[in-house]
N, C-alpha and C positions, 0 to 999 in steps of 0.2 A: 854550106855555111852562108853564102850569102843571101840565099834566100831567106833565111834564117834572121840574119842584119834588117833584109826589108821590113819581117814580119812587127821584128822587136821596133822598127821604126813608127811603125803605123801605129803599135802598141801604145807608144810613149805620146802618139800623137790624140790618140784616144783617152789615155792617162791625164794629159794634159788640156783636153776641150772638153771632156765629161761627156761626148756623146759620138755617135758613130758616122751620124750627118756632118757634125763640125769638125771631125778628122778627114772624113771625105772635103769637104769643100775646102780645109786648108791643103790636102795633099793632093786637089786635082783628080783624086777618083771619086769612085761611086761606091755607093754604103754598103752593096753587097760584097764589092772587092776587099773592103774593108773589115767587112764580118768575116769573109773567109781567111786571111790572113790572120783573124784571132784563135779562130778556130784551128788552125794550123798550126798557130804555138801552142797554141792548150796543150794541141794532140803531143805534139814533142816533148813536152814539162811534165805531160800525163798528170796535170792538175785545172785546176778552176781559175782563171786570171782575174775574170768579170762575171758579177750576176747582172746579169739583162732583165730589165724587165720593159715592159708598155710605156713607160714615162720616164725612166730613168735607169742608171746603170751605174753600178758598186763595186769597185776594184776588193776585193778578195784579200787576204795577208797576204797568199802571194805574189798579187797582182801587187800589190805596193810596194814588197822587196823590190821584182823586177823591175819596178817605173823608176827605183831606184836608180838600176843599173844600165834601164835603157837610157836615160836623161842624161848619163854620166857618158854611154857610149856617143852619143849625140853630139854633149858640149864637145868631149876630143875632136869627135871628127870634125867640126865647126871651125876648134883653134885651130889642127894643123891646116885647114883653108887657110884661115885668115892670116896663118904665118906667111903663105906664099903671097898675098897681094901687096904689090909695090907702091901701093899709096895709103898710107894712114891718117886717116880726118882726127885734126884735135878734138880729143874727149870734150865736150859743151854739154848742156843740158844743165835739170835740175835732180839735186840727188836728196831725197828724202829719207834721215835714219833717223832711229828712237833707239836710245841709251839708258841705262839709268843712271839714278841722278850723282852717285860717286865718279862717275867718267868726267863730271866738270872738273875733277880734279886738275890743276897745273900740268901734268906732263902729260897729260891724256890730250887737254885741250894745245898743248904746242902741236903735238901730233897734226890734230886739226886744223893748225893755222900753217904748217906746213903744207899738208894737200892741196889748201886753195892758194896759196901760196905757188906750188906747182903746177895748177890746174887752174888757172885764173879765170877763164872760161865757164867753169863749174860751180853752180850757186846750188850753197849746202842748206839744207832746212833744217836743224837736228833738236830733236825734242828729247828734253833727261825726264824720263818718268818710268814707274815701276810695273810690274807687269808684263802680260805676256800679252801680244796682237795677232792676231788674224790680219795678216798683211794682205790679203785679199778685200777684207773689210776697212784697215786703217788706212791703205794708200801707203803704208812707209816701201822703199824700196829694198830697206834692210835693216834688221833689229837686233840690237844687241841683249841677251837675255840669260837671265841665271837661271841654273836648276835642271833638271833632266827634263833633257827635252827627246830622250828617244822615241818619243810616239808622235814626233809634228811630222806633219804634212806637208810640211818645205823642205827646202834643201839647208841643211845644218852642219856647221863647221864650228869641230871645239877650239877656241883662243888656248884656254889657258883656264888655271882654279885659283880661286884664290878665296880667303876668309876674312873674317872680320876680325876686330882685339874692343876688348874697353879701355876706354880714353872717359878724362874728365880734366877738369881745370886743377889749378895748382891749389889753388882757395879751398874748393871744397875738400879736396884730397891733407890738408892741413888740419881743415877743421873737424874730419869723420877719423883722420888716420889710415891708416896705410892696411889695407887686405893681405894677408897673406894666402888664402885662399880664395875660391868663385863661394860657399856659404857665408864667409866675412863679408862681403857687400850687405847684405841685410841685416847679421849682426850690430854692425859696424850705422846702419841707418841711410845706406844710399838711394834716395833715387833715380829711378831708372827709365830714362826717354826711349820709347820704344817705337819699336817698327809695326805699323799697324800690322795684324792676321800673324804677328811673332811672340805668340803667348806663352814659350817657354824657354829658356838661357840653357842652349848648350855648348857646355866648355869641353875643350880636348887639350888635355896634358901633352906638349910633344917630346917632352923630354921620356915621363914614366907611359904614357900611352891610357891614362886614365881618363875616365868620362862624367862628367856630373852633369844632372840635368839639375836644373831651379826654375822652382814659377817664379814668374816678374808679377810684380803690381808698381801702379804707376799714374799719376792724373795726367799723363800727355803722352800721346800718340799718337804719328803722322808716319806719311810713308814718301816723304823726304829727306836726302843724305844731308844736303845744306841744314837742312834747320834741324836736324840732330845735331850736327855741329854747332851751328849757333849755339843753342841752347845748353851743349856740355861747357862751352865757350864762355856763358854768363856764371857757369857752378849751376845751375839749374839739375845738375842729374848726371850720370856717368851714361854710356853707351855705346853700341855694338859700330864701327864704323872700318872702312878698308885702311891699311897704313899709305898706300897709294893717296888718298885723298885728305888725310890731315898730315902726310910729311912734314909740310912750312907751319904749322902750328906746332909739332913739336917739335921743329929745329929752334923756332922761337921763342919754346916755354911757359908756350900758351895751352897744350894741352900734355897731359900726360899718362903714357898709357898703366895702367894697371894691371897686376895679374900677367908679368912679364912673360910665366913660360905655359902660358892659356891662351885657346882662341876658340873663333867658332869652327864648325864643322867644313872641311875643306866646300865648296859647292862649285860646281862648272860654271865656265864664261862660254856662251858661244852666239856664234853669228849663223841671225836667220834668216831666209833672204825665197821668193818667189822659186819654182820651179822653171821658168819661163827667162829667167834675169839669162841673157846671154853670155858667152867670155867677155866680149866688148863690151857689154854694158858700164853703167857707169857704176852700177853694185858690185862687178867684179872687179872693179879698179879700184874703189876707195879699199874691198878687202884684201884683196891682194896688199895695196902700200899699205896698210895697216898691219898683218903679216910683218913684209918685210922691214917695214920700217919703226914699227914699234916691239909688237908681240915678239918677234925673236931677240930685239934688241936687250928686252926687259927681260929675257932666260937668258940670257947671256952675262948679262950685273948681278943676274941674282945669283 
């Protein structure tokens, strides 16, 4: 077995530098010890982990499962070190995440003022934008992201699901009337503020478990949560938005949602973050308090 732990080590270290030089010179050997220990777990897996070639080297689908599972063996054995050492440096540094842009919402953002709040030392950069990053590419140190992400190439932890509803102001909703279905919006004459690359309105019944699809048309489209708000805000248009993020608009009766027992298609929240981010990092600390201090919180009220 434990030769076995070595092999998977050097594996992950390979998986993680992209090349067999930059695994040797982080782990103090030499590129042939390194090749043989690949070649040892192949034999064991009896499959393919890496194609090698002259310039570069391709982790395999199996090679990817396992860097999965060596990465994970790794971070454990790292935390239970780090449990045993009797001195802890206060977390400091700078921690850079991208959101999108409904996380501004109030109780997302208390969240956030609590962590620096607890972490005073730690100065937050956070960008609300939509989209998915190549964290390699953007610098973020962790990103918060919708939609299936089972084929990223990082390390991926699901939060939570959560959907959108239609919201509009009271005004318009007086002056078009009231929908009793998702085809009465266009009946009825509403426009509708849309999400850029969101070309078609899917509604799910939760009560009957029914599905309607409806094209949108519409002269404005952005691919920001704020200014769909704004804009349903003025009567400009109804729109797809989280209840998390217009709560205090409609505790105030400034917005109201429509199509009470409709929403959009459940879609994942999750957090995505380097292969490299260690336990101690400062990416596993904001996810962690975030975890425990929001994301179960909010399964817990709900």
């Amino acid at each position: 077995m434990l030769p076995k732990l070595k092999s998977l080590a050097v594996f992950a270290k390979v998986a993680e530098t992209g090349s067999f030089s930059a695994a040797a010179n982080a782990l103090g050997i030499s590129a042939p010890v390194v090749s043989q220990h690949i070649s040892q777990l192949e034999k064991t897996v009896d499959t393919a982990l890496i194609y090698r070639s002259t310039r570069s080297l391709t982790l395999t689908d199996a090679g990817q499962r396992l860097s999965m599972h060596a990465h994970e063996m790794l971070d454990a054995a790292e935390a239970g070190l780090e449990e045993l050492q009797s001195v802890m440096n206060s977390p400091r540094g700078k921690l850079s995440v991208s959101m999108p842009s409904f996380m501004a919402a109030p109780k997302f953002t208390a969240f956030i003022a609590g962590f620096c709040k607890q972490y005073p030392d730690v100065t937050m950069e956070v960008s609300y934008e939509t989209g998915h990053h190549n964290l390699n590419e953007s610098g973020y140190d962790l990103a918060i992201q919708l939609g299936d992400l089972s084929d990223s190439n990082f390390m991926v932890k699901k939060l939570t699901e959560g959907h959108a509803c239609v919201y509009g102001s009271p005004e318009l909703i007086k002056e078009l009337g009231v929908p009793d279905r998702p085809e009465d919006l266009e009946k009825l004459g509403y426009p509708f503020i849309c999400e850029i690359n969101w070309p078609k309105m899917v509604l799910h019944n939760k009560k009957t478990g029914e599905v309607v699809h409806r094209s949108i048309s519409s002269n404005f489209w952005c691919d920001n949560g704020e200014a769909k708000k704004q804009m349903a805000l003025l009567g400009s248009g109804v729109t797809w938005l989280p209840d998390m993020y217009v709560a205090q608009e409609v505790a105030d009766g400034k917005l109201v949602r429509l199509l009470p027992d409709w929403t959009s298609e459940d879609v994942g929240v999750y957090a995505v973050w380097p292969r490299n981010a260690g336990s101690r990092s400062l990416t596993r600390l904001f996810l962690n308090y975030m975890i425990e201090t929001f994301i179960k919180k909010a399964k817990i009220a709900a």
